[in-house]
C-alpha positions as semicolon CSV with decimal commas, in nm:
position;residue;x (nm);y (nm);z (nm)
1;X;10,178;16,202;9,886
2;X;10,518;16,237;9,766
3;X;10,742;16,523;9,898
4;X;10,976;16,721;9,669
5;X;11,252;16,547;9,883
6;X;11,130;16,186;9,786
7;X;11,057;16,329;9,430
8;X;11,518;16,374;9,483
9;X;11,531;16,020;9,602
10;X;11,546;16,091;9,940
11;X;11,266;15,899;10,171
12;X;11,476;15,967;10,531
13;X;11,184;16,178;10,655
14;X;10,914;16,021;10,539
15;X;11,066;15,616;10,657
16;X;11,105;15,834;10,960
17;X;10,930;15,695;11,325
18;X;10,783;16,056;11,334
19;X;10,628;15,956;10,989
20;X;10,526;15,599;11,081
21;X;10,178;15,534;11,227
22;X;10,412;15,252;11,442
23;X;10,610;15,464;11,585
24;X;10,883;15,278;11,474
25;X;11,099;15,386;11,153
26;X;11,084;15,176;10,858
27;X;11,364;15,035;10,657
28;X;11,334;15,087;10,264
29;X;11,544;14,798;10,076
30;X;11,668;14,751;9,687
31;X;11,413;14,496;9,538
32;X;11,786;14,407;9,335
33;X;11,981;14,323;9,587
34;X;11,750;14,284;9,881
35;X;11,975;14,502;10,076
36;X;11,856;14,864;10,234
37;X;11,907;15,211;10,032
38;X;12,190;15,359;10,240
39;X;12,017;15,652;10,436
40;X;11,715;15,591;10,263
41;X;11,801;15,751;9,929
42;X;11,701;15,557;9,572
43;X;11,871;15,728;9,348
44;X;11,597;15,879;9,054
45;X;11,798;15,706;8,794
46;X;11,591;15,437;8,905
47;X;11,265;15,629;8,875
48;X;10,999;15,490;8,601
49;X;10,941;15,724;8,374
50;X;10,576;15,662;8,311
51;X;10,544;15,653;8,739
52;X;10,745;16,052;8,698
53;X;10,471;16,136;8,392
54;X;10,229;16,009;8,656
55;X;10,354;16,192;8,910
56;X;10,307;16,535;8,732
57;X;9,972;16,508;8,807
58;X;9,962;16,454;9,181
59;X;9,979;16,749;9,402
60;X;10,352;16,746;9,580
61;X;10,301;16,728;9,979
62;X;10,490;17,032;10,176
63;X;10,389;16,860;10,517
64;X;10,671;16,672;10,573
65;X;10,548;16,376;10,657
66;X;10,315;16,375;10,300
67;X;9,991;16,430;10,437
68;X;9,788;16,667;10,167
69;X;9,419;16,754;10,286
70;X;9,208;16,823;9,973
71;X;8,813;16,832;9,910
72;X;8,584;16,692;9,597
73;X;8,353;16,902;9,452
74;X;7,998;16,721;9,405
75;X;7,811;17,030;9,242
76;X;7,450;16,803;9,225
77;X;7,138;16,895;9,054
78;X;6,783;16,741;9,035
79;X;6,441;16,781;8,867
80;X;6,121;16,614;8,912
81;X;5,798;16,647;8,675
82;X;5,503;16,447;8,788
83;X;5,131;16,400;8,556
84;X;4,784;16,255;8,624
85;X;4,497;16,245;8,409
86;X;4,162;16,056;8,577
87;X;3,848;15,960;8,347
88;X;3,522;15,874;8,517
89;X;3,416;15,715;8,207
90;X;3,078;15,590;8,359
91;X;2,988;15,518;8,744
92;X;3,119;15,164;8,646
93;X;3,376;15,281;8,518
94;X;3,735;15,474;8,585
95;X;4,065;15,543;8,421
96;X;4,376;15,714;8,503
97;X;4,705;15,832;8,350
98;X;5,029;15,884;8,547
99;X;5,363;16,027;8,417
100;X;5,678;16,050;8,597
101;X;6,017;16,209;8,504
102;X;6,335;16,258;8,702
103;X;6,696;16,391;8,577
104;X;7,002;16,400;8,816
105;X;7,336;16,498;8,754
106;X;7,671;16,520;8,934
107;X;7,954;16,567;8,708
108;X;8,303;16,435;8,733
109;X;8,550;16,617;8,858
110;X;8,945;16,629;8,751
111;X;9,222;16,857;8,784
112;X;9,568;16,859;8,590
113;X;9,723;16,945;8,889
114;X;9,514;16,693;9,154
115;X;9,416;16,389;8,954
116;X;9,295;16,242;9,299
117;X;8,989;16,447;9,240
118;X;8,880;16,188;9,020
119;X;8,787;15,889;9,284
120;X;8,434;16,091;9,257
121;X;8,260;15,960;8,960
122;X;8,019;16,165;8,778
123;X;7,692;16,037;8,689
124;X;7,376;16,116;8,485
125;X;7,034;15,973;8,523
126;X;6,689;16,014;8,402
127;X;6,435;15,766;8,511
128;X;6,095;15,774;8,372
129;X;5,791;15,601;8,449
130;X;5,440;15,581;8,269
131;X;5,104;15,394;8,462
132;X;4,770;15,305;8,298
133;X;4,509;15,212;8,532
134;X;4,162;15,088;8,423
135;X;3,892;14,995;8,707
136;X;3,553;14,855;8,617
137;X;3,286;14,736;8,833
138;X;3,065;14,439;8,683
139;X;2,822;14,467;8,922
140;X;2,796;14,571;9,323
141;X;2,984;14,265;9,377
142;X;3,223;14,226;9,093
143;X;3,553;14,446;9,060
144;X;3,813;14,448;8,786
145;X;4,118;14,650;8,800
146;X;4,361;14,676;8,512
147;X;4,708;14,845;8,518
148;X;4,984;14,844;8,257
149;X;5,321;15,006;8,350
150;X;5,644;15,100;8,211
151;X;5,966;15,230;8,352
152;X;6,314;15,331;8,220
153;X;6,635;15,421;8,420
154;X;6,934;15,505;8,206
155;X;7,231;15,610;8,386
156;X;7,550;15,727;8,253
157;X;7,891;15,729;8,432
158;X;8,238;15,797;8,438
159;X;8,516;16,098;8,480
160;X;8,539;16,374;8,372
161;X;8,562;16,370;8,003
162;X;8,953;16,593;8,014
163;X;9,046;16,267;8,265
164;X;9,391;16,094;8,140
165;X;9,420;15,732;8,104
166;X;9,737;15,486;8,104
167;X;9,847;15,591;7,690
168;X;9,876;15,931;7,798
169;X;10,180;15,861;8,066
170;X;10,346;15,589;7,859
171;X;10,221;15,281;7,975
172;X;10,168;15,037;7,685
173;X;9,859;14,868;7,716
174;X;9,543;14,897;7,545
175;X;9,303;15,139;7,640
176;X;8,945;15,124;7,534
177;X;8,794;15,474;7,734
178;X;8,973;15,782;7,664
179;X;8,955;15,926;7,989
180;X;8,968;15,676;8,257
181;X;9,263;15,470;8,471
182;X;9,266;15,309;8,763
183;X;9,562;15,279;9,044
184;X;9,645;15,247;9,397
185;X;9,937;15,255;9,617
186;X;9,863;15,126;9,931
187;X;9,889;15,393;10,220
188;X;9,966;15,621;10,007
189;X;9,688;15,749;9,720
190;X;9,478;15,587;9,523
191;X;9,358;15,711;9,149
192;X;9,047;15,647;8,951
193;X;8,831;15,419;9,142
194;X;8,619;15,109;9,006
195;X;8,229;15,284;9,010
196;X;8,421;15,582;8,797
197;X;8,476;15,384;8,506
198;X;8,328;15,525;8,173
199;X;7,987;15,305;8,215
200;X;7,611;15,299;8,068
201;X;7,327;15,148;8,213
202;X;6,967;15,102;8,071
203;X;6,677;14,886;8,216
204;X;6,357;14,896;8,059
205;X;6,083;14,711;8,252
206;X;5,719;14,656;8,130
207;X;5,434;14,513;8,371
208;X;5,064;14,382;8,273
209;X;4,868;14,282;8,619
210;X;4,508;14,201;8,645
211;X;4,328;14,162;8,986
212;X;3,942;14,085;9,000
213;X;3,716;14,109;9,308
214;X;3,374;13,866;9,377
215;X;3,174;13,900;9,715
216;X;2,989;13,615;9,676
217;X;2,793;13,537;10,059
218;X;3,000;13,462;10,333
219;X;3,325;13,449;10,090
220;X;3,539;13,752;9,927
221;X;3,742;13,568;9,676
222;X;4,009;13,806;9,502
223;X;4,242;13,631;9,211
224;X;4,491;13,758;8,956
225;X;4,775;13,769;8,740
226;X;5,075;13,989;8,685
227;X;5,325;13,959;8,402
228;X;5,641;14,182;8,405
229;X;5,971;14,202;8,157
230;X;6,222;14,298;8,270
231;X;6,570;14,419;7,985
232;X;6,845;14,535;8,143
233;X;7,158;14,661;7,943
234;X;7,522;14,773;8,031
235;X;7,819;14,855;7,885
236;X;8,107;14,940;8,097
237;X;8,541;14,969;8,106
238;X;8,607;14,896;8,445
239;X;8,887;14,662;8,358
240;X;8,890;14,759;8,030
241;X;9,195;15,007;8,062
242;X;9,363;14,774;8,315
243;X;9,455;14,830;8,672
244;X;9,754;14,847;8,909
245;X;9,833;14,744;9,250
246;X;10,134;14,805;9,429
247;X;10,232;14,684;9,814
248;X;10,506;14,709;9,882
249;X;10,611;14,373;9,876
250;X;10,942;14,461;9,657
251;X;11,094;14,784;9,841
252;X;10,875;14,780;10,169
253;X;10,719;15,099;10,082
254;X;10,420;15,096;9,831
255;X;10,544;15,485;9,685
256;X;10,934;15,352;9,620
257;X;10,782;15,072;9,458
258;X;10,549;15,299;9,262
259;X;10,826;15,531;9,191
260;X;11,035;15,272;9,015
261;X;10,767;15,082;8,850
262;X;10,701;14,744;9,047
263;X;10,357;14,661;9,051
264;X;10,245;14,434;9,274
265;X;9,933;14,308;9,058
266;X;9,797;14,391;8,729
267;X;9,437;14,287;8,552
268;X;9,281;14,369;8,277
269;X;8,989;14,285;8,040
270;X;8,757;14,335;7,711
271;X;8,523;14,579;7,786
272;X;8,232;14,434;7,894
273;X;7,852;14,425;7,758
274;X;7,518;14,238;7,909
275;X;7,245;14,230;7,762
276;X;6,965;14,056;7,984
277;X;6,613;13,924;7,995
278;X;6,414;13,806;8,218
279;X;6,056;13,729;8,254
280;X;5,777;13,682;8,592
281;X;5,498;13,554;8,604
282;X;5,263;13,539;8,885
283;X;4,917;13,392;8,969
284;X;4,684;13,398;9,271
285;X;4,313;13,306;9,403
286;X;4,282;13,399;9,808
287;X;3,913;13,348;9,982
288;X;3,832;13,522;10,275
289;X;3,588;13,339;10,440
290;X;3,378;13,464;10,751
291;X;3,269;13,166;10,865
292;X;3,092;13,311;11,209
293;X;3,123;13,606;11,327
294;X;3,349;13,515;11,545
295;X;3,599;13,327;11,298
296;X;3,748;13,410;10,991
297;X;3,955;13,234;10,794
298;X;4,182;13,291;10,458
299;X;4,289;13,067;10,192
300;X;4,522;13,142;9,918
301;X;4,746;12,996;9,649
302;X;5,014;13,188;9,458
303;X;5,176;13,027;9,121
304;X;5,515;13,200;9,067
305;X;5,733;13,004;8,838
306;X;6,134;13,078;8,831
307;X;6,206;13,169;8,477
308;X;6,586;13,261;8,463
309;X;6,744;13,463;8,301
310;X;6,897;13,526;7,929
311;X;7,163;13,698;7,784
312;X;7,078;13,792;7,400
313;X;7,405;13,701;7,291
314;X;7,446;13,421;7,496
315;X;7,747;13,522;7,721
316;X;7,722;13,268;7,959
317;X;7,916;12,987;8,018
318;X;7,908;12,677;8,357
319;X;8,218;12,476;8,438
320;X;8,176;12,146;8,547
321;X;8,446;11,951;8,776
322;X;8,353;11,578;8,663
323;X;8,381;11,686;8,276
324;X;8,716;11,836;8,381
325;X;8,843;11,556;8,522
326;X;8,710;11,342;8,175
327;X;8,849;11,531;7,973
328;X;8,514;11,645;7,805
329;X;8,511;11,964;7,627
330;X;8,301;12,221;7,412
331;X;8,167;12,192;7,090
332;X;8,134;12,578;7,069
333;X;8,452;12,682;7,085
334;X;8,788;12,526;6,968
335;X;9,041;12,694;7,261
336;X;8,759;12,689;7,559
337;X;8,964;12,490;7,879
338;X;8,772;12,128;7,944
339;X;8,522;12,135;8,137
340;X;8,357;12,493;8,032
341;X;8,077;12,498;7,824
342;X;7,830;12,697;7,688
343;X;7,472;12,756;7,532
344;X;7,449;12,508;7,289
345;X;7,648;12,240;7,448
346;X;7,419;11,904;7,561
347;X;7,267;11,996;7,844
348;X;7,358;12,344;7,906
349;X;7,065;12,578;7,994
350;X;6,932;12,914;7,768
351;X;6,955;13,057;8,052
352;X;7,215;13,108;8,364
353;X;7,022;12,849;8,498
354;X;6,735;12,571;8,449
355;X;6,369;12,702;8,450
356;X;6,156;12,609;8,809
357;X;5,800;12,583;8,674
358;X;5,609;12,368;8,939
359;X;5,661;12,665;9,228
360;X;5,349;12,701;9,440
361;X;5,335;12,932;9,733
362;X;5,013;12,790;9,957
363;X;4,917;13,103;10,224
364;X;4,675;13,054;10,513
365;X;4,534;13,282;10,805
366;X;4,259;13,299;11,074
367;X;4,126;13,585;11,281
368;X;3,944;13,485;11,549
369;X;3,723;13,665;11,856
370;X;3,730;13,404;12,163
371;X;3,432;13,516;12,383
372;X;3,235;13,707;12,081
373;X;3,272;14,017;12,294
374;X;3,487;14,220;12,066
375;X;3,739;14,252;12,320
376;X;3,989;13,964;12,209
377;X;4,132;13,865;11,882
378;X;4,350;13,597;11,819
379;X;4,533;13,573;11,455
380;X;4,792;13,297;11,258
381;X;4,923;13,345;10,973
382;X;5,150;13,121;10,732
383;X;5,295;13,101;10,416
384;X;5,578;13,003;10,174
385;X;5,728;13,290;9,961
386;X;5,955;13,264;9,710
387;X;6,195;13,537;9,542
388;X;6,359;13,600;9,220
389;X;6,682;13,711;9,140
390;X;6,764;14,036;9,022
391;X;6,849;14,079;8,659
392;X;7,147;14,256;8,720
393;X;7,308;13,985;8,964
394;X;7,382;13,741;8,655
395;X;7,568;14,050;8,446
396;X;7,933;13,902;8,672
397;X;7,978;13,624;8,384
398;X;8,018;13,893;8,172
399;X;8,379;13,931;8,252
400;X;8,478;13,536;8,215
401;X;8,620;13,427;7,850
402;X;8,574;13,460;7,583
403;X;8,338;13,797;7,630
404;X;8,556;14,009;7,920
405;X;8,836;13,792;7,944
406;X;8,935;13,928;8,226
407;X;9,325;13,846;8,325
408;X;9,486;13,904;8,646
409;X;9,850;13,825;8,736
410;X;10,107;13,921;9,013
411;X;10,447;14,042;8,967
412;X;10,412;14,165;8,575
413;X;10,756;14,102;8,400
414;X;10,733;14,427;8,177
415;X;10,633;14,664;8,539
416;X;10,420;14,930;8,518
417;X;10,597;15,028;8,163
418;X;10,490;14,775;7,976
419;X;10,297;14,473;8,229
420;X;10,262;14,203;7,911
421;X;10,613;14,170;7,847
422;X;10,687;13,839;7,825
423;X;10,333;13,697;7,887
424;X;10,243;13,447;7,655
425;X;10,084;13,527;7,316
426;X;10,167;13,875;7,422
427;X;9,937;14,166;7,490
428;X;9,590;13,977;7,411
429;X;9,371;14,259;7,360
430;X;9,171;14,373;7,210
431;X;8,986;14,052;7,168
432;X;8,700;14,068;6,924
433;X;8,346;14,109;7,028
434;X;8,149;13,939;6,967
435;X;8,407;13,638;6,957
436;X;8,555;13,407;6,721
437;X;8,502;13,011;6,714
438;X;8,885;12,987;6,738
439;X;8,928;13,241;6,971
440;X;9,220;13,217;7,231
441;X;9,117;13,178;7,574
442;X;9,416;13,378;7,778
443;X;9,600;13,169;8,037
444;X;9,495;13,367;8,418
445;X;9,175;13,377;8,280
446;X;8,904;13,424;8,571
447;X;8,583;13,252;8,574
448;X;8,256;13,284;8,787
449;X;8,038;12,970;8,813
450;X;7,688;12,946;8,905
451;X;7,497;12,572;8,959
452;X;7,251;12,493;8,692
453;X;6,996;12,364;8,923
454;X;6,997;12,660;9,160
455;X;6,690;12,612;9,387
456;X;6,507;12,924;9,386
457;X;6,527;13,123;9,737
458;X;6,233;13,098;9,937
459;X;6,139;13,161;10,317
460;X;5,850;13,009;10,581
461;X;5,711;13,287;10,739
462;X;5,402;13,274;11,070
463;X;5,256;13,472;11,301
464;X;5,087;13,401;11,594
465;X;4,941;13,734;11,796
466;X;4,699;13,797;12,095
C-alpha cells in the first residue's frame, strides 16, 4: 500500500533493495521523458486526481516498506428445511412427496476507510427442490415407477450495497451498478474483484422419467425414458462498470503509474443478460439375461439425442473465416463485421450449435462363474457414453456484439480520468438492449466462436475383472 511518504511524492524507501523482493533497488522513470525521477520523488502535481479520490479509501501503510495485514469478515449463515409425505395407496400401489429448502447468506463487506475489504463478494441463495414419486406394481412381475421433479437455485451477488463505483471518484465512464468497480495494480492491491460484481442467477429445471420393470423367464428387461428442461437465467455487470489494469509498463512501478493515472489496459461492456434453454431426452431398454447359471449376460441400448441449446432472444452469433475472406456478410444487422452472422442468417443454427439426433449409446456385460463352484467370477463390461453440455457454458457469447459488446484496449488516451478520449465514436455506451438493426459494432470488439457442427463429447469405457 501506499505510505504517507509516497502519498508526498517520495518512493526512495519503498524503490529501496530493502523493499524489493530482488534484493536489488528499483529505478522509477518519467513515462515523459523516459528519464528517472531524481531520488525517486514524482512530484504530486503530477498526481491524478481521481487516483488521490481513490486513494482516500485505501488504508495508508505505516510499515515502511507498505505491507498492511488486514482480515475479511465472512459472517455466514445457513438453514435447511426438509418434507416427506408417503401414501400406500393400495399394496400395488405407493406415492411419496419430498420438499427441500435451503437459504445461505454471506454478505458483502466494505469499509470507507479499507475498500480492499470488498474482493469478498457477498452472496445470497435459496435453492429449492420438490419430488413426486409414484410406484405401481402391475403384477408380481411388472413394475412401474414414476417421478416428476423440480428444482430452483437463485443466487444473488455482489458488494456491499454502500460500495463506491468509478462516478463516485471522477472517472467518466458509464456505470450501470451503483456500487461496484473493479481495479488492480500489480504488486501492489487489487479492488473489487470479477465474482463480486452486482450479479443474479436463476435456473429452473423440470424432469419427467419413467422406468418400467418385466421378469419375464430367464430375462429381466428394464426400459425407460427421462425428459428434463433445463432454463437458466443471468444478469450480471462484471464489465459493465469497466475495469483497469496497470503494470507498470510506463513508470516501472505499477503504484506511480496508478498515482498519476496511466493505465495499462482498460475494458468495458453492456451489461450482460442470458437467457437459456435447453432440452434432454433420454431412452433405454437393457435385458439381463441368465442364460445358465453359470453365465449371465446384459444387453442394453440408450437413445440420447444432443439437442443444443437456445438463447430466447437469440444472442448468439458464429464467425466464419471463408465468408470473411468473401466478403459475405449479415442480413441481420447493417454494421455486423463480414463474416459474423447470426440466427436468421442461411444456415445459421437456433441454437449455439446444430442438433445430433441419431446418438445411440449400445452397452454390453457378462458375469460369468468358470468351474460352477461359486468360487470364481469373471466380468466385461462395455459401453459408449455420451455427455451434454452444461447450460451455463454457452452464456460466454453473451459478451460479443452487439449484446455485451465488450471492448478492451491498451494504453487508453484519456488515462484513468477519462479512458475514451479520443476513441472513435466516443464513449459507446450505453448501447441499447435489446439492439438496434443499425447498431454500431465498436472497433476492439471481442468475440467468442464456437463450431456449428460440434461433435457431442463422448467416451469408450470396459472392464475386465477376475
Amino acid at each position: 500500500m501506499p505510505t504517507q511518504a509516497a502519498l508526498s511524492g517520495d518512493f526512495s524507501q519503498l524503490e529501496s533493495a530493502a523493499c524489493q523482493s530482488s534484493g536489488t533497488p528499483r529505478t522509477i522513470v518519467s513515462p515523459t521523458t523516459g528519464q528517472p525521477f531524481p531520488n525517486d520523488f514524482v512530484d504530486p502535481s503530477l498526481f491524478n486526481p481521481q487516483a488521490l479520490n481513490l486513494l482516500k479509501y485505501v488504508p495508508v501503510a505505516s510499515n515502511p516498506c507498505g505491507q498492511v495485514t488486514y482480515s475479511i469478515p465472512q459472517p455466514q449463515r445457513e438453514d435447511q428445511y426438509i418434507g416427506r409425505a408417503d401414501w400406500t395407496q393400495s399394496a400395488k400401489h405407493n406415492v411419496f412427496g419430498r420438499y427441500y429448502y435451503a437459504d445461505y447468506g454471506s454478505p458483502g463487506q466494505f469499509s470507507k476507510t479499507n475498500i480492499l475489504l470488498a474482493r469478498q463478494r457477498g452472496v445470497v441463495e435459496r435453492a429449492q427442490s420438490v419430488v413426486l414419486a409414484d410406484t405401481y406394481s402391475f403384477n408380481p412381475t411388472t413394475l412401474n415407477s414414476a417421478h416428476a421433479t423440480y428444482t430452483r437455485l437463485a443466487i444473488t451477488r455482489g458488494p456491499a450495497p454502500d460500495m463506491i463505483n468509478a462516478k463516485d471518484v471522477g472517472i467518466n465512464i458509464f456505470q450501470p451498478a451503483q456500487n461496484f468497480m473493479e481495479a488492480d495494480i500489480s504488486g501492489h492491491f487489487s479492488i473489487g474483484c470479477g465474482t463480486c460484481s452486482p450479479s443474479i442467477f436463476r435456473q429452473n429445471n423440470f424432469q419427467f422419467a419413467d422406468d418400467v420393470d418385466i421378469i419375464r423367464g430367464r430375462h429381466h428387461i428394464s426400459l425407460g425414458g427421462d425428459w428434463i428442461h433445463y432454463r437458466y437465467d443471468f444478469r450480471a455487470t462484471y464489465l459493465g462498470n469497466g475495469g483497469f489494469s496497470f503494470n507498470g509498463q510506463f513508470s516501472h512501478d505499477a503504484l506511480v503509474d496508478f498515482m498519476i493515472g496511466l493505465p495499462s489496459y482498460f475494458t468495458q461492456s453492456n451489461p450482460f443478460r442470458f437467457d437459456g434453454r435447453q432440452d434432454y431426452v433420454g431412452a433405454y431398454v437393457h435385458d439381463n439375461v441368465r442364460l445358465t447359471k453359470r453365465l449371465n449376460i446384459q444387453l442394453g441400448l440408450r437413445w440420447e439425442p444432443y439437442l443444443p441449446v437456445r438463447e430466447v432472444f437469440k444472442r448468439t452469433q458464429h464467425f466464419d473465416q471463408t465468408a470473411f475472406v468473401a466478403g459475405k456478410k449479415t442480413n441481420q444487422f447493417d454494421n455486423a463485421p463480414l463474416g459474423l452472422f447470426f440466427p436468421g442468417d442461411p444456415g445459421m443454427s437456433r441454437g449455439f450449435t446444430y442438433s445430433k439426433l441419431p446418438i445411440f449409446e449400445p452397452r454390453v456385460g457378462i458375469v460369468w462363474d468358470p468351474t460352477g463352484s461359486g468360487r470364481q467370477t469373471i466380468r466385461a463390461g462395455y459401453g459408449i457414453f455420451y455427455d451434454t453440455m452444461a447450460t451455463a457454458y454457452w452464456e460466454d457469447q453473451t459478451v460479443d456484439a452487439p449484446w455485451g459488446s465488450v471492448i478492451g484496449f491498451p494504453n487508453p488516451a484519456g488515462g484513468l480520468t477519462n479512458p475514451f478520449l479520443g476513441y472513435p465514436g466516443g464513449n459507446p455506451f450505453p448501447l441499447p438492449s435489446p439492439p438496434t438493426r443499425n447498431q454500431i459494432f465498436p472497433p476492439g470488439g471481442i468475440y467468442i466462436n464456437y463450431p456449428l457442427n460440434a461433435h457431442p463429447t463422448y467416451t469408450h469405457q470396459w472392464n475386465l475383472s477376475y
